[in-house]
C-alpha positions in Angstrom: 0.0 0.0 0.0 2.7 2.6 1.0 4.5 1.9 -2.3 1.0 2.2 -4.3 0.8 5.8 -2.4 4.5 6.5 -3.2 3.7 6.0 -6.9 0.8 7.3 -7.2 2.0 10.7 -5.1 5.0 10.9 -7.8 3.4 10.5 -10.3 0.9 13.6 -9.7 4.1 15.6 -8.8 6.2 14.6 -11.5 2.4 15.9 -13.6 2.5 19.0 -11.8 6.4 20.3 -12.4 5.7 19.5 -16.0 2.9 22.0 -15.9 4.2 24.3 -13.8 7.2 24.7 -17.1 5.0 24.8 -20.3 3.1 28.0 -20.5 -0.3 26.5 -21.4 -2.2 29.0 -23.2 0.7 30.6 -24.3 3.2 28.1 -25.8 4.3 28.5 -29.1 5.4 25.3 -29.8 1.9 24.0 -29.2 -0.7 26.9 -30.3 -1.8 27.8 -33.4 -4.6 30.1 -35.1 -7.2 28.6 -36.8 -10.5 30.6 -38.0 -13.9 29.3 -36.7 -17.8 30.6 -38.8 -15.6 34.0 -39.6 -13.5 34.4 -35.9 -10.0 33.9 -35.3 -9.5 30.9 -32.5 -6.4 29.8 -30.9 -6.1 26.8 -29.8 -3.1 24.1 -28.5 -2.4 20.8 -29.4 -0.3 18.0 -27.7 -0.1 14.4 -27.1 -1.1 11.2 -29.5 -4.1 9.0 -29.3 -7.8 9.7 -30.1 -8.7 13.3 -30.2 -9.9 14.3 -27.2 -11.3 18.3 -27.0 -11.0 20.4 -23.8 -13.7 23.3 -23.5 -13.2 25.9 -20.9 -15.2 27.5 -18.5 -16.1 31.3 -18.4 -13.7 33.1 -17.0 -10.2 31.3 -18.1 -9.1 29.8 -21.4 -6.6 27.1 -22.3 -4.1 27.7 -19.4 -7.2 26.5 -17.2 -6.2 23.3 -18.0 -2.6 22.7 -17.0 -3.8 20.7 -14.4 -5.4 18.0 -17.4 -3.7 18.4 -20.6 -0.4 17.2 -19.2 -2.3 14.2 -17.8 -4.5 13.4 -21.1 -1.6 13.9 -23.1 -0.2 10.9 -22.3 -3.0 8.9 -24.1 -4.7 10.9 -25.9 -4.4 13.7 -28.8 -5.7 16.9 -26.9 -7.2 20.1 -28.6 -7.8 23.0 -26.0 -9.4 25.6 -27.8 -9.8 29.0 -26.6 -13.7 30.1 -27.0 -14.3 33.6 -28.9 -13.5 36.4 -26.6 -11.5 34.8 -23.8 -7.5 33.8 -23.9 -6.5 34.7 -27.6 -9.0 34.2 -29.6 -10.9 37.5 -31.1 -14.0 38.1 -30.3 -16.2 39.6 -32.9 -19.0 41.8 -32.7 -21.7 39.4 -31.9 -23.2 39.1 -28.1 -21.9 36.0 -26.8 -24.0 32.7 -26.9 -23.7 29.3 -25.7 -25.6 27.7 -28.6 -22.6 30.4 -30.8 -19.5 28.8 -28.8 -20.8 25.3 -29.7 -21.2 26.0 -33.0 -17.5 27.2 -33.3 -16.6 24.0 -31.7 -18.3 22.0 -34.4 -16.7 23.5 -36.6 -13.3 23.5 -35.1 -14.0 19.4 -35.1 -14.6 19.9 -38.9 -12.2 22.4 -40.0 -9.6 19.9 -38.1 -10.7 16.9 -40.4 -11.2 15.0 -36.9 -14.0 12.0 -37.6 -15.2 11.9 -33.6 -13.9 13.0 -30.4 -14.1 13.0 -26.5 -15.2 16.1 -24.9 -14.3 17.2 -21.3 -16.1 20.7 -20.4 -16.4 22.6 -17.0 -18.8 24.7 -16.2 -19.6 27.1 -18.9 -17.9 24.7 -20.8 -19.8 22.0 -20.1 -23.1 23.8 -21.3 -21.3 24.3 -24.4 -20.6 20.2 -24.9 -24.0 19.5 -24.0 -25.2 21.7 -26.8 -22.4 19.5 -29.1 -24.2 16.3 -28.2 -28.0 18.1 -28.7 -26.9 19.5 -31.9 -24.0 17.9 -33.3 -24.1 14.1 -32.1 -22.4 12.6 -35.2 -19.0 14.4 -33.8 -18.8 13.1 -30.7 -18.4 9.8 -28.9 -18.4 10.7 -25.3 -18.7 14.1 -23.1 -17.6 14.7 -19.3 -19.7 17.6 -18.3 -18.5 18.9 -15.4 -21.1 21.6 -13.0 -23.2 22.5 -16.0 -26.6 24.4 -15.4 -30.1 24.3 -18.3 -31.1 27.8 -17.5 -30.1 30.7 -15.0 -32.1 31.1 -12.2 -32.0 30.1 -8.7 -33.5 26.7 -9.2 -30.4 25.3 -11.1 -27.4 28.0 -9.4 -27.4 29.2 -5.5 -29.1 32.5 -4.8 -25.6 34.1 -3.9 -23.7 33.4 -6.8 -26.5 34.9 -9.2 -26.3 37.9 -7.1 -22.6 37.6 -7.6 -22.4 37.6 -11.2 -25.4 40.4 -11.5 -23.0 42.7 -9.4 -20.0 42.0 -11.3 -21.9 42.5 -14.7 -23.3 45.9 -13.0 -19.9 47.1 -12.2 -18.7 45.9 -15.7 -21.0 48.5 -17.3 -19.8 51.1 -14.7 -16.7 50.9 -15.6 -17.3 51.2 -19.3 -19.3 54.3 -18.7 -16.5 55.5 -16.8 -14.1 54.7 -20.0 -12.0 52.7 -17.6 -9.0 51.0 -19.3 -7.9 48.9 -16.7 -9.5 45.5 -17.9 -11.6 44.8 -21.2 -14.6 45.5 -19.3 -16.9 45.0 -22.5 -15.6 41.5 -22.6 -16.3 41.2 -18.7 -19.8 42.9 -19.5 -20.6 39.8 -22.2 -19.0 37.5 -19.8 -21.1 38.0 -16.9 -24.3 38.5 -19.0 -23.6 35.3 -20.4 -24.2 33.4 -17.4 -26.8 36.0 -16.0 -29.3 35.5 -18.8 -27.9 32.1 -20.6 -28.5 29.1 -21.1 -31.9 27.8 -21.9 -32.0 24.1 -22.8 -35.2 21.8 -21.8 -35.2 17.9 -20.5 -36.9 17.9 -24.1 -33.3 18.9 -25.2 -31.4 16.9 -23.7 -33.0 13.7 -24.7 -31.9 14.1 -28.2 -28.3 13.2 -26.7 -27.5 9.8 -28.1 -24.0 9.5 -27.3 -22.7 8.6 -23.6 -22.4 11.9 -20.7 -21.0 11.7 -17.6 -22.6 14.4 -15.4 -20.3 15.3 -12.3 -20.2 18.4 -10.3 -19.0 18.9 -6.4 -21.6 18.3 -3.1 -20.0 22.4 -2.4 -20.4 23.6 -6.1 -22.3 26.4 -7.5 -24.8 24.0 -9.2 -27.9 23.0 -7.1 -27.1 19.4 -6.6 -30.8 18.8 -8.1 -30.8 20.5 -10.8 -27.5 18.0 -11.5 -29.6 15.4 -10.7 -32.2 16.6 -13.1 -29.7 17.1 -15.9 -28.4 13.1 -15.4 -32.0 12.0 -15.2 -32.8 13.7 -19.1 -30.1 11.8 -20.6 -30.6 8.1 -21.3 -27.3 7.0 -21.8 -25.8 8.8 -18.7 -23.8 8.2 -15.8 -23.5 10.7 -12.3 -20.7 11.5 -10.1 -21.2 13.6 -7.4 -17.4 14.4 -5.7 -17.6 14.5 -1.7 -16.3 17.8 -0.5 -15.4 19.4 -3.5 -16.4 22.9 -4.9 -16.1 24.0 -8.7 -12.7 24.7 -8.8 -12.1 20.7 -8.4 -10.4 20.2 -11.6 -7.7 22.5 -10.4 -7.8 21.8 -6.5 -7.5 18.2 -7.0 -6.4 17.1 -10.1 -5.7 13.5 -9.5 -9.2 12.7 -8.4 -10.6 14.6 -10.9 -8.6 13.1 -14.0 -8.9 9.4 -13.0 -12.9 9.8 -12.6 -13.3 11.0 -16.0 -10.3 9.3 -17.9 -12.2 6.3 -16.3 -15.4 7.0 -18.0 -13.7 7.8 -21.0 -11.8 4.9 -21.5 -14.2 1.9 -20.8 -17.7 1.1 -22.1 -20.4 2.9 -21.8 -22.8 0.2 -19.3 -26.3 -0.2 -19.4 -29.1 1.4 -18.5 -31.3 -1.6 -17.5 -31.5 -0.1 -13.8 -32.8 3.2 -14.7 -35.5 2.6 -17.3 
């Protein structure tokens, strides 16, 4: 047992000195442009294997996966992509949609000449690869969504963090009419209203997903643990994974649990779903 620990600890530190040298997001040995229904995307490549497609969540971009993509790399062929108006990808003049960002996602499967892949999103992220499976099926084989809400209000996220992201989209448009240059508060502005007024996807929705999900989010997220509940029950090929103790930043916080629950569901086949129908 102690040397199982031993390996196991070295192997998650030898993970994290690798990411702590590649500048994720910003490595130019990995990223490259590519341009997405008329917008400029970057995006980073690295590893071998099956293509497997990383989706951010609202406020980061691809360096908000050094904590995965050294991880995945080792077995698969990862594509972190930068959604329009975050990292360094343009941003257009179009208000910012979910049903927008997974469109550029399809196509950035396309464009790429990939025939299916894996998709692991967080949060906003994972709304976005939920759309992929609604809308796009034929491109994907599995998805890992990871604290994904249907709609905005305080049945699906905690009273507190609407009026969190309210404020900070009210002090976004401050700023702008103060012609503060501190921060790219428009961006911040689309950002936050984003999440204040986005998504809107039905049950209805959701069981046109034909392809396996794995729906996981923490017992201390930001996601009503029922309304996660609610998402798993609407899609028939779906399995749920609530993490003890953990909040939404999980992926980052602790890695190694994080990466071996969904490389897991990744890697074997999907089960049945005798028990639940």
């Amino acid at each position: 047992m102690k040397v199982t620990l031993l390996l196991i600890w070295l192997s998650v530190t030898s993970l994290h000195l690798h990411a702590q040298e590649i500048p994720y997001g910003n490595n130019p040995a990995a990223g490259k442009y590519i341009v997405l229904n008329g917008i400029r995307h970057y995006y980073e490549t690295y590893g071998a294997g099956p293509a497997l497609l990383l989706i951010h969540g609202n406020g980061t971009a691809t360096k908000g996966w050094k904590t995965q993509i050294p991880y995945f790399a080792q077995k698969y062929t990862v594509y972190a992509v930068d959604c329009r108006g975050r990292g360094k990808s343009d941003m257009g003049t179009d208000t910012l949609t979910y049903v927008q960002q997974a469109e550029d996602m399809a196509a950035f499967i396309r464009v790429m000449h990939l025939d299916s892949v894996n998709i692991i999103g967080k949060s906003d992220g994972a709304i976005v690869a939920l759309l992929m499976g609604i809308y796009y099926p034929s491109h994907i084989k599995k998805i890992v969504a990871f604290s994904a809400n249907l709609w905005p209000d305080s049945t699906a996220l905690y009273d507190s963090v609407i009026h969190k992201i309210h404020l900070d989209r009210l002090a976004a448009e401050e700023k702008i009419r103060q012609k503060d240059t501190s921060d790219n508060w428009e961006m911040v502005r689309q950002r936050m209203r984003l999440m204040e007024f986005q998504p809107h996807i039905t049950a209805a929705d959701l069981g046109r997903i034909a392809v396996p999900v794995l729906v996981i989010s923490g017992d201390r997220d930001v996601i009503r643990e029922e309304h996660t509940l609610f998402i798993y029950k609407s899609i028939r090929y779906a399995d749920l994974c609530f993490l003890p103790g953990e909040k939404h930043e999980v992926p980052k916080t602790n890695p190694a649990l994080f990466n071996l629950l969904t490389d897991k569901f990744l890697s074997e086949p999907f089960r049945d779903t005798s028990m639940r129908y």
